[in-house]
C-alpha positions in Angstrom: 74.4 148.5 73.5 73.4 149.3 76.8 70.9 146.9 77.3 73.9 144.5 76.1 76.0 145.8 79.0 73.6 145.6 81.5 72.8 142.0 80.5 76.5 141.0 80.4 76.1 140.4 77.2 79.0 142.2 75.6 83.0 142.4 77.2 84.6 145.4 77.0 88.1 144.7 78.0 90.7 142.3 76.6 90.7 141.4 80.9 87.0 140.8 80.6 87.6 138.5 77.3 90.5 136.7 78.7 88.7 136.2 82.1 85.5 134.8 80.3 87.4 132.0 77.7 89.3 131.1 80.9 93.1 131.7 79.0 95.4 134.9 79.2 95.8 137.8 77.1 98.3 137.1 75.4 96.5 134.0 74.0 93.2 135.6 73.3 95.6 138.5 71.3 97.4 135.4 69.4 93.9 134.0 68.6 92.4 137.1 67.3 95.8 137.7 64.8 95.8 134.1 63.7 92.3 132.6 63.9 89.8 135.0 63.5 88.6 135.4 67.5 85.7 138.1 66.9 87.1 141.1 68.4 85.5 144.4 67.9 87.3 148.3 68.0 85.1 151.0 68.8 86.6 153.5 66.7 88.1 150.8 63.7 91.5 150.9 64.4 94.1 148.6 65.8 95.0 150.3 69.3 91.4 151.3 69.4 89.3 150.3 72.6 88.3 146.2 72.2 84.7 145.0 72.9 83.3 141.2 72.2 79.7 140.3 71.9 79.5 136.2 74.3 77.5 134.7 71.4 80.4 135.3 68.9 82.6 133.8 70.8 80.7 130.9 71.7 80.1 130.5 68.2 83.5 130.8 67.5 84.6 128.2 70.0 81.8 125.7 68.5 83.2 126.0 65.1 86.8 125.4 65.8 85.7 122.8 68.1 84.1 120.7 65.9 86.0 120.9 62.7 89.5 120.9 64.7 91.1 124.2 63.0 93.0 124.8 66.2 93.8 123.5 69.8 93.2 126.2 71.7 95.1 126.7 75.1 92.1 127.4 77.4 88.5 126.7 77.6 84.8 128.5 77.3 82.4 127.1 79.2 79.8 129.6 78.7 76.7 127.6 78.9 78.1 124.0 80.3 77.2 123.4 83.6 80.2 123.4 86.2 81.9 120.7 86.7 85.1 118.6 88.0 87.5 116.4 86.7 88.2 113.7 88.8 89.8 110.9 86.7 90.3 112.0 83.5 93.3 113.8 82.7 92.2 115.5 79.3 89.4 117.0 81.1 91.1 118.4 84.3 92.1 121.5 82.9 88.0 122.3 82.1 87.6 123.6 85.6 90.6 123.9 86.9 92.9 126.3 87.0 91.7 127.4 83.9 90.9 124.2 81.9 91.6 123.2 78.2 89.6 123.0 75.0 90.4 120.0 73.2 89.3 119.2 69.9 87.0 116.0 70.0 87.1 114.6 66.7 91.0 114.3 66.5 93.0 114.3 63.2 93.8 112.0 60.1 97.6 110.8 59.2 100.1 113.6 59.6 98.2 115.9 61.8 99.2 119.9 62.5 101.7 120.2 65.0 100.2 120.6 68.9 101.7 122.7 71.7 101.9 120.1 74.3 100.5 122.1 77.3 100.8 119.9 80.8 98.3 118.0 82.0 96.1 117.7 78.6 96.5 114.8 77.2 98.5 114.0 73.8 98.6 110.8 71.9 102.3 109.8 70.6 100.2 109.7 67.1 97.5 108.2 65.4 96.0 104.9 67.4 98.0 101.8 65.8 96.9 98.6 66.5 97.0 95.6 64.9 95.9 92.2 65.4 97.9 90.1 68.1 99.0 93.6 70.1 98.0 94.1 73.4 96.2 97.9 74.5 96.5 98.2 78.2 95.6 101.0 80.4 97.6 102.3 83.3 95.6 104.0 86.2 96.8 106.3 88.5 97.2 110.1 88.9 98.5 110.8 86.1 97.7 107.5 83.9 98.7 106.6 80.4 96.9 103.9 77.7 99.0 102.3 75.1 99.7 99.5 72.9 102.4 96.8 72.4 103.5 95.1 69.4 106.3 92.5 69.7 109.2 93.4 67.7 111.8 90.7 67.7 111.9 87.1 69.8 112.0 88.5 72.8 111.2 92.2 72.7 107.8 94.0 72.7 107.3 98.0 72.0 104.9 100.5 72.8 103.7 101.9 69.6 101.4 104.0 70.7 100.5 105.3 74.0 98.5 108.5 75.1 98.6 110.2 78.4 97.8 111.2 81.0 94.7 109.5 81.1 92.8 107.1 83.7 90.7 104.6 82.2 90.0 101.6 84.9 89.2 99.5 82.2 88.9 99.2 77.8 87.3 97.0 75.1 88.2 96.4 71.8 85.8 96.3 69.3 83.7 97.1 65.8 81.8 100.5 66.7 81.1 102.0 63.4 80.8 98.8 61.1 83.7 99.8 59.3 86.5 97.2 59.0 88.8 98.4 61.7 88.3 98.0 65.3 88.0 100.7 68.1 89.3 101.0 71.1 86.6 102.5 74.0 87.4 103.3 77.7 85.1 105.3 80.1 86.5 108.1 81.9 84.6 109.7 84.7 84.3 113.5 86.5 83.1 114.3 89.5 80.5 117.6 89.1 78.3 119.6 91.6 74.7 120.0 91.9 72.3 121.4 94.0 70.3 119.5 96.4 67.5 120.8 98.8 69.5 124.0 98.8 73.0 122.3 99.7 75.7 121.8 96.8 76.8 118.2 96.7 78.9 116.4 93.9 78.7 113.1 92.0 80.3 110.9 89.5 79.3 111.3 86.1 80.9 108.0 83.5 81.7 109.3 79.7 83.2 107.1 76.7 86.2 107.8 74.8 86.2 105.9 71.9 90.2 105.4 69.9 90.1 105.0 66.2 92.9 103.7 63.8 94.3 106.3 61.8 93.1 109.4 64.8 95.3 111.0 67.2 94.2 111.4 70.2 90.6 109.7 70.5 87.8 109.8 68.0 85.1 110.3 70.1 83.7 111.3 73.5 80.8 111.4 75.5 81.9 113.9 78.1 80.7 117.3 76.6 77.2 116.1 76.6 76.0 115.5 80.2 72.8 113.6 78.6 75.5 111.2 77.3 76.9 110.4 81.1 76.1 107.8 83.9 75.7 108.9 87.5 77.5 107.8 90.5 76.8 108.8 93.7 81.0 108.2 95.0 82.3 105.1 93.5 84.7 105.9 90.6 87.3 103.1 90.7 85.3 100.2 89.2 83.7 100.1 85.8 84.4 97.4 83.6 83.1 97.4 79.4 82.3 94.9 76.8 81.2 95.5 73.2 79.2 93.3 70.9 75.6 92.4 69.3 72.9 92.4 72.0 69.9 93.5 69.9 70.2 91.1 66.4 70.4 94.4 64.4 73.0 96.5 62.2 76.2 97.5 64.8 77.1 96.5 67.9 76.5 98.3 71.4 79.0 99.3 74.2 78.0 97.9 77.8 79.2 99.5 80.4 78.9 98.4 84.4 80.0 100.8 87.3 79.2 100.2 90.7 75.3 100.4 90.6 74.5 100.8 87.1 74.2 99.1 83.7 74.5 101.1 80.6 74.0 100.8 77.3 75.6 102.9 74.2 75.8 102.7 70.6 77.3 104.8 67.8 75.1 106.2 65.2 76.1 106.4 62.2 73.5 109.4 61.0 74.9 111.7 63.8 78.7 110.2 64.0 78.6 110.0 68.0 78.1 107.2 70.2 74.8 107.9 72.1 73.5 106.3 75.5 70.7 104.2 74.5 69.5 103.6 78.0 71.0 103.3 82.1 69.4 100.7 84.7 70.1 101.2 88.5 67.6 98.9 90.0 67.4 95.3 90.0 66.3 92.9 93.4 63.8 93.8 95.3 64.9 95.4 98.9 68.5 94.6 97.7 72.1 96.4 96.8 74.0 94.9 94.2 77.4 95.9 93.8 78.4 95.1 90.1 81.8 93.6 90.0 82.0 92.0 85.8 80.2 91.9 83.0 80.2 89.9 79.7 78.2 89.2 76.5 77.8 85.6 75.3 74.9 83.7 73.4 74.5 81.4 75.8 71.4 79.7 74.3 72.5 79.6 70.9 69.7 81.7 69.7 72.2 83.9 67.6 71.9 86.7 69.7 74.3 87.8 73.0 72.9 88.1 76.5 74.3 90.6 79.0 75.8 89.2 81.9 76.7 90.7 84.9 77.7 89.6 88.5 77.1 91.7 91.7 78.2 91.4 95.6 75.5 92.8 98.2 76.6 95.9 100.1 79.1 98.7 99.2 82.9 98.8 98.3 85.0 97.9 101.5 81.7 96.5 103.3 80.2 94.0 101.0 78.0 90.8 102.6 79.5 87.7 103.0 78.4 84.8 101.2 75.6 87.1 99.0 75.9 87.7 95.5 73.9 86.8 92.2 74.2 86.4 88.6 72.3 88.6 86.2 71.0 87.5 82.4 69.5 90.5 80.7 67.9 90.8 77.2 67.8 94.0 75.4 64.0 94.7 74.5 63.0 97.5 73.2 66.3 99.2 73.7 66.3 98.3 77.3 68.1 95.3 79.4 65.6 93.3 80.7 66.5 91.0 83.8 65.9 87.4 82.2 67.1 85.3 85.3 68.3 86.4 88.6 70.4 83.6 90.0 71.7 83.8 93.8 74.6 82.7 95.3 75.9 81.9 99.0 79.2 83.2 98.3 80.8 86.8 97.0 82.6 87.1 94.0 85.7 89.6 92.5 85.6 92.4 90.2 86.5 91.7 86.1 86.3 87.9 86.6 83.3 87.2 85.1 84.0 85.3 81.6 82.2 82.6 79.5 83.4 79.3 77.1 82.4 76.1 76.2 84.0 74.5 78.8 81.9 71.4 78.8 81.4 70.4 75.0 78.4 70.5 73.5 75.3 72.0 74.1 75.4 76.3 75.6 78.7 78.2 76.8 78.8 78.3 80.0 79.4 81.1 83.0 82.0 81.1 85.1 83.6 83.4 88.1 85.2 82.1 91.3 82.8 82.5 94.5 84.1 82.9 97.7 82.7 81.7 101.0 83.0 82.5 104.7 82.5 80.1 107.5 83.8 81.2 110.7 86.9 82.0 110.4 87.8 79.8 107.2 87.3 81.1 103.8 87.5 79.0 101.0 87.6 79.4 97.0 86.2 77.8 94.1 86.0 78.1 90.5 82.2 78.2 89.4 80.2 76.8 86.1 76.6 77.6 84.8 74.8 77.1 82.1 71.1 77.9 80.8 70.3 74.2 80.4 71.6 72.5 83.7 72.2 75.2 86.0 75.4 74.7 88.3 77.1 72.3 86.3 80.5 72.7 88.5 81.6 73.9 91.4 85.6 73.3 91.7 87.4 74.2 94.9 91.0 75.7 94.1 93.8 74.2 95.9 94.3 76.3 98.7 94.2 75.3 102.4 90.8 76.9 104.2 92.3 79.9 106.1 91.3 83.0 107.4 93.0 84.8 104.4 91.4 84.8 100.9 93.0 83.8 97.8 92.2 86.2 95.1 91.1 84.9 91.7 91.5 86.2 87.9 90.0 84.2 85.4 89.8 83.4 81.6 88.4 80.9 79.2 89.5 79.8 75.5 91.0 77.3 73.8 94.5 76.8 74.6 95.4 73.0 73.2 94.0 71.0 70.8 93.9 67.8 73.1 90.6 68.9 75.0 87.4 68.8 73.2 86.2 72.0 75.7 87.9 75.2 76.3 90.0 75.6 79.3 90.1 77.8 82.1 93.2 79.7 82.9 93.2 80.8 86.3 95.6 83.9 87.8 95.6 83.6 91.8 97.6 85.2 94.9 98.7 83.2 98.0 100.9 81.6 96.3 100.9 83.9 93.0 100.7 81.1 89.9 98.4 80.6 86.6 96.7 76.9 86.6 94.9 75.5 84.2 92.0 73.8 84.5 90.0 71.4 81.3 87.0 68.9 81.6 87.8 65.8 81.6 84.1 63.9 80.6 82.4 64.4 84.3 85.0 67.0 86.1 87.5 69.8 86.0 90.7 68.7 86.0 94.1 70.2 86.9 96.8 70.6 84.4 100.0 72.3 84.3 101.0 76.0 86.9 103.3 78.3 86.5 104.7 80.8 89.0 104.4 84.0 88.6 106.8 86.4 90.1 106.4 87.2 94.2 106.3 90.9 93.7 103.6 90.9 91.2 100.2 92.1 92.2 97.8 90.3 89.7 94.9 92.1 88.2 93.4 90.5 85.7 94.5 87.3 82.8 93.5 87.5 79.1 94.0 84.2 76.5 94.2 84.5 73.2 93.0 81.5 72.0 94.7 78.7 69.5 94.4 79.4 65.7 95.2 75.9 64.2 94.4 76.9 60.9 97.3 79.8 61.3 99.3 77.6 62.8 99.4 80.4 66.0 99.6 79.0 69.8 97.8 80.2 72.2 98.4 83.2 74.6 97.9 83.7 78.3 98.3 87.5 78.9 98.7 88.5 83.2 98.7 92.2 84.1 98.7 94.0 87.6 101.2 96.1 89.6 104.6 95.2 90.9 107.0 96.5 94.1 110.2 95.6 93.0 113.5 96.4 94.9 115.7 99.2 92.9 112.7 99.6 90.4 110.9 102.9 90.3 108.0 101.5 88.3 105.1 99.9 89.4 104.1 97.9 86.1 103.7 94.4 85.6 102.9 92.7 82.5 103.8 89.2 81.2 103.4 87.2 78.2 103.2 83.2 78.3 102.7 80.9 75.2 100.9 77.9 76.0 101.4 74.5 74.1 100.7 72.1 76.2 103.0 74.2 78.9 103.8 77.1 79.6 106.2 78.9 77.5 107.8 83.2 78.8 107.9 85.3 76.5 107.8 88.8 77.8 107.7 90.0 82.0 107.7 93.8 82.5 108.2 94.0 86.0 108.5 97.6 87.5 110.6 99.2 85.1 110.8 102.9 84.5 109.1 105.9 87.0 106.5 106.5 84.3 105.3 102.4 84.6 102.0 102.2 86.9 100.1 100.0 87.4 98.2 98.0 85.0 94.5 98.1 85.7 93.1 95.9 82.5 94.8 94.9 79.2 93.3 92.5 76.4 94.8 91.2 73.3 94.2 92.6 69.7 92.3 89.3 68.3 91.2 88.5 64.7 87.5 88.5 65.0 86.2 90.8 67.8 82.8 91.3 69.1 
C-alpha cells in the first residue's frame, strides 16, 4: 500500500475522492449508498476511515458511462487530456468549474427521471421528427436545437427541442441504414497543448448525432480526441452534408470548417461514427477559406461528388475577387481533388447548392459570386456544370454600389410549369425571395416576395413539389430579427409556393429564449 501512496495511486479521504471525480461529498457519499462507487474502510465498518484505489473508480465511471445506469453530477477525467469547452454547452461543465459526466448513448422511450443540473444539456424527450418538420439550431451562448411540426392552419410547435447547445449548422440523414433518419450537428471545444515549451489552445470539431426514439443525442465524437478536427481559431463556420460518396453500404457525414474537409461514417460493428479521414491542403501556395459544401452526382455516374467552395484569405480579411470551386472523389477512403475551378469573384458561406436547372443532361452548381471594381460591387447568381462549364452567369437586380447585397440560395422544384428546377434566391438590400427558372437559353425572373425589414437572413431551404402527393412546394427562410418590444432574436418563416408565394408561418423575435437561427432544413421524404 505504500508504494500505492507514493504513486497517487490510492485516495485516502472522502476530500481527496471528491476532489479527484471533480463533484462534492455529498454526491460521492449518495453514489457510494446508491450505485455502488468502490469505496473502501480500513477497519470494515461504516464510520471507519475511507480509502479508494483510481483504477476502480475509473472503471466505475466507464461502466456507468457506457451502459447509462446513472447521470452522474460531476465528471472524472482521470486519463483525458485537458481541455475546454468553447461552444458546446453539454460539454462545458468537463473543465469547468467542475464539469459533468453525461451518459453518451442516451435512453429508449420513457427514460429514468434526470436531475436537471444548469448548464448540461437536457432534451425535452426522445428526438421526434417526422417527415415535413423542420430541425433548426439556434446559436448563441447558451443555444438550443429543436424541431417544428405544424399543428393546425396556421400554427407550428416545437416538439422537441434540446438545450443549451451551439451547433452552427445540422444535416438530416440515414446514418445507421436503419429506416429512420438522424439528425447530426458538429460541436467544437477549444483545448490546450504544448508547443515549443509554450501552452497554446485550438479548436477541436466533434459530431453529435440525434436518433428517433433517444433523449438527448445518440452519439458523439467528443470523448475521443482521435475522432476530432483541428482548428487553429475559427469556430463559427462549419457547415455538414450526409450522403453516398463511396458507392458502398451507408452513407458518410461531410463536414467543412474553415480549413478543413472531413469525412465520417458510422460503423455498424463498433456502433460509433468514426472519422474516416481530414484534408487541410489543397492549392498550391494558396488559403482557401471554405465557405459551403454539398454532395450531388453531377455526372450521372451513380455515385455523389463532394463539392465545396472557398474564398482566399482568413475570416474578416478575405481577397477580393479570388475564390474557387472544389470536386473531390473519395478513393480509397480519401477526397481526392478531381477539378479545381477558379473564380474572379468571392463567394458566401452555406450557399453552395446543386439542381437541374437547365434540363437535361448533369445537375448543375450554383452559388452567387461577388465582384469588386473600384468602388462598385456587384452580384450574380452563378451556374456550372461538368459538361459545359459556366453555363450562366446572372447578375441580380441590384444597382452597382459600394455596399454588397448578401445572397442565400436554394434549388428544387417548386411548379410544375418549368421543365428545370428553380432557384429560390434570399437577399438583403432590399430583404426579398425571387425566383429565378430557365427559360430555353436564360434565367429568367419570376415572382418576389418581401420579407420583413427587421429580418437578418441566414440561410433558405425548399422543399420541393410532390405531385404524386398532391403536396406544394416549400420555401423555408431563417436568420435573426431586431424587432421593437420583442425580446427574441428569432426569425423563421414559412412560404408555400404555387406559382406565388403563399405565408404560412413568420416567427419574428418572440420570446427572450428565441436566438438566432443559424441553419434550419426541412424533414423530406427521401434524404441522402
Amino acid at each position: 500500500m505504500g508504494a500505492e501512496i507514493q504513486n497517487g495511486e490510492i485516495l485516502t479521504t472522502w476530500k481527496e475522492i471528491a476532489a479527484y471525480l471533480k463533484t462534492g461529498v455529498r454526491t460521492c457519499l449518495r453514489w457510494e449508498a446508491n450505485d455502488g462507487l468502490p469505496i473502501h474502510r480500513q477497519e470494515g465498518a461504516s464510520k471507519s476511515r475511507v480509502y479508494a484505489y483510481k483504477h476502480e473508480l475509473d472503471a466505475w465511471f466507464k461502466a456507468r458511462l457506457s451502459n447509462g445506469t446513472i447521470t452522474p453530477a460531476g465528471k472524472h477525467d482521470g486519463v483525458r487530456s485537458k481541455s475546454m469547452v468553447l461552444i458546446f454547452a453539454p460539454l462545458v461543465l468537463l473543465l469547468v468549474g467542475g464539469g459533468i459526466f453525461l451518459v453518451l448513448n442516451g435512453a429508449k422511450k420513457s427514460p429514468p427521471v434526470k436531475v436537471a443540473v444548469s448548464g448540461v444539456p437536457q432534451s425535452s424527450g426522445a428526438l421526434d421528427m417526422l417527415v415535413g418538420d423542420v430541425v433548426e439550431s439556434e446559436w448563441a451562448s447558451a443555444g438550443i436545437m429543436r424541431t417544428w411540426r405544424k399543428k393546425n392552419v396556421t400554427k407550428w410547435m416545437d416538439v422537441w427541442h434540446i438545450d443549451p447547445v451551439r451547433h452552427t449548422s445540422l444535416a438530416v440523414g440515414n446514418l445507421d441504414r436503419e429506416p429512420d433518419l438522424e439528425l447530426v450537428a458538429p460541436g467544437h471545444c477549444r483545448e490546450t497543448y504544448e508547443t515549443e515549451g509554450r501552452e497554446a489552445t485550438r479548436i477541436r470539431f466533434f459530431l453529435n448525432a440525434y436518433k428517433i426514439d433517444f433523449t438527448d443525442w445518440w452519439k458523439t465524437t467528443y470523448y475521443d480526441a482521435a475522432q476530432g478536427v483541428l482548428e487553429k481559431d475559427n469556430f463559427e463556420f462549419t457547415e455538414i452534408a450526409v450522403g453516398d460518396i463511396d458507392r458502398r453500404p451507408g452513407n458518410e457525414i461531410v463536414l467543412v470548417t474553415a480549413h478543413t474537409l472531413s469525412v465520417f461514417r458510422y460503423d455498424p460493428s463498433l456502433g460509433e461514427i468514426r472519422l474516416v479521414c481530414t484534408r487541410d491542403a489543397f492549392v498550391d501556395n494558396a488559403f482557401p477559406l471554405f465557405r459551403s459544401v454539398a454532395l450531388a452526382d453531377i455526372d450521372n455516374d451513380g455515385g455523389a461528388e463532394i463539392l465545396a467552395i472557398a474564398n482566399e484569405g482568413e475570416e474578416g480579411n478575405i481577397t477580393e475577387n479570388k475564390s474557387w470551386l472544389f470536386i473531390f472523389e473519395m478513393k480509397d477512403d480519401r477526397p481526392e481533388i478531381r477539378k479545381v475551378i477558379p473564380f474572379s469573384a468571392s463567394t458566401s458561406v452555406h450557399s453552395l447548392r446543386t439542381g437541374d436547372i437547365i434540363p437535361g443532361g448533369g445537375k448543375e452548381v450554383i452559388f452567387p459570386v461577388y465582384k469588386k471594381e473600384g468602388e462598385v460591387r456587384t452580384t450574380s447568381l452563378l451556374g456550372w456544370n461538368l459538361a459545359d462549364g459556366v453555363v450562366f452567369e446572372h447578375p441580380l437586380e441590384n444597382p452597382g454600389s459600394n455596399i454588397r447585397c448578401t445572397v442565400f440560395l436554394d434549388a428544387g422544384e417548386l411548379t410544375d410549369t418549368n421543365e428545370g428546377d428553380e432557384i429560390v434566391v434570399a437577399k438583403d438590400n432590399p430583404n426579398e425571395l425571387i425566383i429565378y427558372s430557365w427559360d430555353g437559353a436564360q434565367l429568367k425572373i419570376g415572382p418576389k416576395y418581401s420579407i420583413d425589414r427587421a429580418a437578418r437572413i441566414n440561410g433558405v431551404q425548399i422543399r420541393s413539389l410532390d405531385r404524386g402527393k398532391k403536396q406544394q412546394a416549400r420555401i423555408l427562410v431563417y436568420g435573426s430579427a431586431e424587432v421593437e418590444n420583442q425580446p427574441g432574436h428569432s426569425y423563421l418563416e414559412l412560404i408555400n409556393f404555387n406559382d406565388g408565394f403563399m405565408p404560412e408561418w413568420l416567427r419574428l423575435g418572440g420570446e427572450k429564449k428565441d436566438l438566432p437561427v443559424t441553419y434550419a432544413s426541412f424533414v423530406a421524404d427521401r434524404q441522402n
